[in-house]
DOROBA-209381 format. One record per residue (C-alpha): x, y, z. Coordinates in steps of 0.02 Angstrom, whole numbers, padded with zeros to 5 digits, always signed. Example, Ala and Ser with C-alpha at 12.3 -4.5 7.8 and 13.67 -1.06 7.14 Angstrom:
+00615-00225+00390+00684-00053+00357
//
This chain:
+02801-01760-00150+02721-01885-00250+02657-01977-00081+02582-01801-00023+02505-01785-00214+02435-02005-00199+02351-01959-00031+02291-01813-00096+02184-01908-00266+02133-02043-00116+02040-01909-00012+01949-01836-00169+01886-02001-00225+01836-02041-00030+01743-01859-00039+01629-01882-00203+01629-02082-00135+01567-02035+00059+01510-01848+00022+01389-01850+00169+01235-01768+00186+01260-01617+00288+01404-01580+00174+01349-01409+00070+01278-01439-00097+01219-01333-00239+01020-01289-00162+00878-01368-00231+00768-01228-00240+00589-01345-00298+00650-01487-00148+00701-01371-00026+00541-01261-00006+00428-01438-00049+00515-01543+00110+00516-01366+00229+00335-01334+00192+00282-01504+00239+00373-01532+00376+00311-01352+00453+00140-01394+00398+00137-01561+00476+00173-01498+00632+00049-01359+00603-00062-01468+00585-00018-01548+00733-00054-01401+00847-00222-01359+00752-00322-01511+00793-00265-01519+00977-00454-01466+01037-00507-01542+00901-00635-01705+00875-00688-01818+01021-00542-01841+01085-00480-01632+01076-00631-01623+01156-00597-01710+01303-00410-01651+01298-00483-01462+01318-00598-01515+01474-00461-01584+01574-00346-01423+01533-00488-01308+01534-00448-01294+01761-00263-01273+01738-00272-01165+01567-00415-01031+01631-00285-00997+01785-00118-00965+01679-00232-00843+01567-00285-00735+01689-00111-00733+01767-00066-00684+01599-00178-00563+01571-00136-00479+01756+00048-00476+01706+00018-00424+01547-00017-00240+01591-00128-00208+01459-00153-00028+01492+00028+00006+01453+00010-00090+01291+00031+00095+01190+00138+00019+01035-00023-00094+00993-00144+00042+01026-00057+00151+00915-00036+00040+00759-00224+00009+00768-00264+00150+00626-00124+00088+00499-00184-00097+00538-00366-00057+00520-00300+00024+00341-00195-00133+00308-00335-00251+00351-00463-00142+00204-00324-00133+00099-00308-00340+00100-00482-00370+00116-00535-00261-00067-00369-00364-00146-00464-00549-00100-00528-00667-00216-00725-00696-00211-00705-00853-00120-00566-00797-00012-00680-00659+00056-00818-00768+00069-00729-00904+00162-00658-00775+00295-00828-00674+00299-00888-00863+00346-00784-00854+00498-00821-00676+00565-00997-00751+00562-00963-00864+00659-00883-00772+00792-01033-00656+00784-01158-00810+00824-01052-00884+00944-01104-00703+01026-01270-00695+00978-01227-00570+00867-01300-00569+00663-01152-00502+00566-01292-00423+00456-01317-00294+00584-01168-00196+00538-01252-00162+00370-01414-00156+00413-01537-00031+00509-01612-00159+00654-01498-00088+00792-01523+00107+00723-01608+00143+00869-01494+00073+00975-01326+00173+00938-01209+00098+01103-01267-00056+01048-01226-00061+00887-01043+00009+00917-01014-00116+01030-01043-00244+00895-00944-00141+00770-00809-00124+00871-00801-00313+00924-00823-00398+00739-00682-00262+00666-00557-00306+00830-00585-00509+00806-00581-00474+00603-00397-00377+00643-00346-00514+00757-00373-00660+00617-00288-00561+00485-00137-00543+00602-00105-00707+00643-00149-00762+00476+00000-00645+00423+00132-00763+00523+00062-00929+00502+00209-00995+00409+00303-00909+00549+00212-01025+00683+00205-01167+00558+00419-01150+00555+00408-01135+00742+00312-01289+00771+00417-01383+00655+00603-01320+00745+00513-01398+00898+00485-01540+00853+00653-01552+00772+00723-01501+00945+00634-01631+01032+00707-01791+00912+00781-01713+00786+00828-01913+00716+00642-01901+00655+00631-01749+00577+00789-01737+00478+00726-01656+00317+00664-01513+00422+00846-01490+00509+00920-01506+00348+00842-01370+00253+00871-01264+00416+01031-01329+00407+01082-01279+00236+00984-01114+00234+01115-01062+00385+01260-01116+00299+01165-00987+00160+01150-00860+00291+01354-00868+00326+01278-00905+00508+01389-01045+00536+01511-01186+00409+01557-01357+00415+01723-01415+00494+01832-01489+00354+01838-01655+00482+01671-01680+00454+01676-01714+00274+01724-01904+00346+01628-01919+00468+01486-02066+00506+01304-02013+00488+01277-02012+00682+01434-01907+00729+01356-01794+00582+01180-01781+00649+01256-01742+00798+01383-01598+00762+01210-01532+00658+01111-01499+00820+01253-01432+00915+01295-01287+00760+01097-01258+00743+01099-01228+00926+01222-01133+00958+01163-01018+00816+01008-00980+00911+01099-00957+01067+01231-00836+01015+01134-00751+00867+00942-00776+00922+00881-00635+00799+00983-00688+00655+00931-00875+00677+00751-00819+00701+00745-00704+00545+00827-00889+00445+00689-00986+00553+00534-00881+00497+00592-00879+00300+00601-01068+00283+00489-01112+00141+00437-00905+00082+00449-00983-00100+00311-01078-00067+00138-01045-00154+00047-00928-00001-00086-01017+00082-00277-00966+00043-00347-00818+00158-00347-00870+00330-00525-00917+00388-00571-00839+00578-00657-00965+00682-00721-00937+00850-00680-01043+01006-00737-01236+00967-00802-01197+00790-00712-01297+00663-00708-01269+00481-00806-01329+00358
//
C-alpha cells in the first residue's frame, strides 16, 4: 500500500516537473487569439502577394497558359445555369450588402469605394456614372454598368465576410505541410479541439518526449478532420473570432494593388 501511495507522489511531481506542452491547460484567452491570428495572417499574407511585385509578376506570366485552361474547365463544369441557390440569395445579399455599407466608418467606405473604382477603370468605366446623368440617354448602357459595379461590389463584400475563414485555411496548410514549423498554429487548433470535446489526450502521453508528442498531435488533428470534417471545419474557421475584425475589405481589380 504504501509502495502503490510512493509511486503515486513520484508521478505527480514528474507531471508538474515534465507537464508537456500538448498537455491541456487552463486557455489563455489574450495568447491564444494573438498567436492564431498571426499565424493565419502570415500565411494570408502569403497567398496575397503571390502576383504580386516583380517577381508575382513574372510568377503570373508563366501560370497565366496553364491557369486560363483550368478556369474555363471550371467554368464548363461548373454549370452555372443550374446555380439557382446563388441566384436566389441575390435580393437578401443585395439588402445585406446596403445594410453593411450605411453601418461603415467614413474611411472604411471611402477605402472600399476606392476599390470599386478601380474595377470600374480597369473597364473603362467612371464609377460617377451611376450617379450621374452622362449615360441618360443611353439606358442598356447604363444598366450594364449598374449591374456590373453592384455584382463585383457583392462579390468583395462576400469574400471579405470569410477572410479569417481563408486566413485559418491557409494557415492549417501550412501546418499540414511541416507542421514542426508552425507549432503555435497546431497548438491553438490543438487545444481549441480538446475545447470542442472533438478528441482528448491519452493519459500515456502525459510522459511522453516532445517528438512522440508532436507526433500523436498531427495524427488526433487528422483524424478529426477525417472522421468529423464539418465539426473540425466549424473549430477551423473560429480560430482567432476574438480577435479585433479587420478594417472593411478593400475590392481591387485584377493586377491593381492597394495603396
Amino acid at each position: 500500500m504504501f509502495l502503490l501511495i510512493g509511486l503515486l507522489v513520484v508521478l505527480v511531481v514528474l507531471w508538474f516537473a515534465l507537464k508537456p506542452k500538448w498537455a491541456p491547460k487552463p486557455p489563455d484567452t489574450t495568447e491564444w487569439t494573438g498567436k492564431a491570428s498571426q499565424a493565419s495572417k502570415k500565411a494570408s499574407a502569403k497567398a496575397g502577394e503571390m502576383y504580386r511585385g516583380l517577381r508575382g509578376r513574372l510568377k503570373f506570366r508563366r501560370d497565366t497558359r496553364e491557369l486560363a485552361k483550368q478556369f474555363k474547365q471550371w467554368v464548363v463544369g461548373s454549370a452555372l445555369g443550374d446555380r439557382k441557390q446563388m441566384y436566389d440569395g441575390l435580393p437578401s445579399s443585395a439588402a445585406g450588402f446596403a445594410t453593411w455599407l450605411h453601418d461603415l466608418s467614413p474611411t472604411e467606405l471611402e477605402d472600399f469605394t476606392r476599390g470599386v473604382a478601380r474595377f470600374c477603370g480597369q473597364l473603362n468605366f467612371d464609377i460617377a456614372w451611376l450617379t450621374n446623368t452622362q449615360l441618360a440617354r443611353e439606358p442598356e448602357l447604363k444598366q450594364t454598368v449598374e449591374d456590373a459595379t453592384l455584382l463585383y461590389s457583392l462579390a468583395a463584400w462576400r469574400a471579405g465576410r470569410v477572410q479569417r475563414q481563408v486566413r485559418n485555411f491557409l494557415a492549417y496548410q501550412d501546418w499540414l505541410t511541416k507542421p514542426e514549423r508552425h507549432k503555435d498554429f497546431g497548438q491553438q487548433l490543438y487545444r481549441a479541439l480538446l475545447d470542442a470535446k472533438l478528441m482528448s489526450v491519452p493519459p500515456e502521453l502525459y510522459l511522453a518526449s516532445e517528438k512522440e508528442r508532436l507526433a500523436q498531435a498531427v495524427a488526433a488533428i487528422r483524424k478529426v478532420a477525417d472522421d468529423d470534417p464539418a465539426a473540425f471545419r466549424a473549430v477551423l474557421h473560429q480560430l482567432g473570432a476574438g480577435v479585433t475584425p479587420a478594417p472593411a475589405p478593400v475590392p481591387q481589380a485584377p493586377g491593381v494593388t492597394a495603396g
